[in-house]
C-alpha positions as CSV (number, residue, x, y, z in Angstrom):
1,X,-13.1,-18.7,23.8
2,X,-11.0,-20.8,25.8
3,X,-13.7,-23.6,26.6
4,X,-14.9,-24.0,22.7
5,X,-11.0,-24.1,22.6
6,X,-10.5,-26.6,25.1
7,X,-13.7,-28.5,23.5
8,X,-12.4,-28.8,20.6
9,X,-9.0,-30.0,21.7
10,X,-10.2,-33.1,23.6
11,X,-12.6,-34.0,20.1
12,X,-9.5,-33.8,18.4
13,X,-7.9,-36.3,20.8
14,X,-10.7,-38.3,21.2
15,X,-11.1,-39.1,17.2
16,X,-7.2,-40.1,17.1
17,X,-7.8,-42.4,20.0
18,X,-10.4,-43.7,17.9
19,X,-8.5,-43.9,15.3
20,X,-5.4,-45.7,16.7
21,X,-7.9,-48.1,18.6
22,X,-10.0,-48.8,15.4
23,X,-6.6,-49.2,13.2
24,X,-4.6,-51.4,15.1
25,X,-2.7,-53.3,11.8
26,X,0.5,-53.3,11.9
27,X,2.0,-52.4,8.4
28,X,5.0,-51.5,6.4
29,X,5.3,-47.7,4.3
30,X,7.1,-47.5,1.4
31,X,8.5,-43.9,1.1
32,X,9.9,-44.8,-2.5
33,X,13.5,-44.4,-1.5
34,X,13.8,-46.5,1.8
35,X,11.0,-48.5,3.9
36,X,9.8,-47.2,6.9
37,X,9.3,-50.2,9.7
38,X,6.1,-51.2,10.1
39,X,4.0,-49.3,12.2
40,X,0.2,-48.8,13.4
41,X,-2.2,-48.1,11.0
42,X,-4.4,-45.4,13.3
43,X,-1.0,-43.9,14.5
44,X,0.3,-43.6,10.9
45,X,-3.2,-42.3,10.1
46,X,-2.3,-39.4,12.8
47,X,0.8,-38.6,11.8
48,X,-0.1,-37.9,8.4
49,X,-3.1,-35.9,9.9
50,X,-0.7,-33.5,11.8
51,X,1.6,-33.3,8.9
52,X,-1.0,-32.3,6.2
53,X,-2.6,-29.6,9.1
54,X,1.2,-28.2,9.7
55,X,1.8,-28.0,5.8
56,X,-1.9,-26.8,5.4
57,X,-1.4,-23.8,8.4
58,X,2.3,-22.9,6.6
59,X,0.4,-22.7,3.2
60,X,-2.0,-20.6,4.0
61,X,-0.1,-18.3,6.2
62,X,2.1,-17.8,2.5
63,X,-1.3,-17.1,0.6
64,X,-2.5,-14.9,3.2
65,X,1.0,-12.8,3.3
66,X,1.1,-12.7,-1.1
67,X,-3.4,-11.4,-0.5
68,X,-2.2,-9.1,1.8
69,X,0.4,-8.1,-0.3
70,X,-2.0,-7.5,-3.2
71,X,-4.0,-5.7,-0.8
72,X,-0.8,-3.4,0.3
73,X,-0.5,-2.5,-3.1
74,X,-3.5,-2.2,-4.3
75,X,-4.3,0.5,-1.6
76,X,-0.6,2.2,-2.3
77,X,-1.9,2.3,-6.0
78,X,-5.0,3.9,-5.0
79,X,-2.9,6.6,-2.8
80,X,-0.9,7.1,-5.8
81,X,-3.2,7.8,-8.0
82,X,-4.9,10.4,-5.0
83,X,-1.5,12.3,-4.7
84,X,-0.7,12.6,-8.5
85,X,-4.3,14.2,-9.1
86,X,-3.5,16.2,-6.0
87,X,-0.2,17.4,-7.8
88,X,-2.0,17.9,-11.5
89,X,-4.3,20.4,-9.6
90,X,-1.4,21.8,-7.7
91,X,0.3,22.2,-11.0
92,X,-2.7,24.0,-12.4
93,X,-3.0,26.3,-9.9
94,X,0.5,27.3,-9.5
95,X,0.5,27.9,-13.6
96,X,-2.9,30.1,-13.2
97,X,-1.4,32.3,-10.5
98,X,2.1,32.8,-12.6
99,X,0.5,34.2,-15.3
100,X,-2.3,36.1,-13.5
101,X,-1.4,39.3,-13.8
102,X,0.4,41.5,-11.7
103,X,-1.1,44.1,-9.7
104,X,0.8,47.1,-12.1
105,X,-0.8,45.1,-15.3
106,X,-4.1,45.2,-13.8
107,X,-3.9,49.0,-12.6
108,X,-1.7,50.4,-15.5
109,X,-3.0,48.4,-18.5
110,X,-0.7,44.5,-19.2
111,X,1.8,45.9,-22.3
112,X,2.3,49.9,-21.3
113,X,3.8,49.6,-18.2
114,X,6.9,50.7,-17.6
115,X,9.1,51.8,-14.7
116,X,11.8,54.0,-15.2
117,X,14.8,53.6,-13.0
118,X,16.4,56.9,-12.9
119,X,16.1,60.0,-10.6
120,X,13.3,61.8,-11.3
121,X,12.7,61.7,-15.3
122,X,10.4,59.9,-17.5
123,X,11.7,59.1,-20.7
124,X,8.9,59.5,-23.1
125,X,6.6,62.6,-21.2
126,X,4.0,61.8,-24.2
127,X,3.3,58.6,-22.6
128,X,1.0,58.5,-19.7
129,X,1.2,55.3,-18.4
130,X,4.9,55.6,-17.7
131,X,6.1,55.4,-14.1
132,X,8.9,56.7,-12.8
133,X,10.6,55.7,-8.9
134,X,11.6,58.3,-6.9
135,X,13.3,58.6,-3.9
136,X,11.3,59.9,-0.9
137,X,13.2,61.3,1.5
């Protein structure tokens, strides 16, 4: 990595060399407001080289932080959507198991059941799925 690196460095030299020796006009830049003094053609050439690769490099580390933005929240999307279908189902089970019935509705029959809370009597002896709670000693 470092050769192709190092290759590609002393290219990159070699073509503004051969740009400054192939250009060597002298000439004046107008930058609208003032007027630059007049300067090499090839080294001018340069310049504006290493400027448009600097403002290039700073433009496309911008696009690549707003993609991998997008991406960020694309994926949180995608998790949100996961955890709230995670949280229906939650929701659907915890409703199933509170009105599953309890374990005196199953045995004892779901509208009969009744527990009586004194002593030792039942209040309606007729009635045979009445309980009564008594304490053992």
């Amino acid at each position: 990595m470092r050769i192709l690196l190092f290759i590609l460095l002393f290219l990159s030299f070699a073509y503004a060399l051969g740009l400054v020796l192939a250009n060597n006009a002298d000439i004046g830049v107008n930058l609208l407001f003032s007027q630059a003094p007049a300067m090499n053609l090839g080294l001018l050439l340069i310049l504006c080289m290493i400027l448009g690769i600097i403002i290039g490099l700073l433009l496309a580390l911008l696009m690549f932080r707003v993609l991998q933005n997008k991406w960020e929240i694309s994926r949180l999307q995608k998790q949100n959507n996961s955890l709230q279908e995670q949280l229906d189902q939650a929701k659907v089970v915890i409703d199933r198991q509170a009105n599953a019935p309890t374990v005196e509705e199953a045995v004892y029959g779901a509208s009969n059941v009744r527990i009586d809370n004194d002593s030792n009597r039942i209040a309606n002896p007729s009635d045979a799925t009445v309980l009564s709670k008594r304490k053992l000693d």
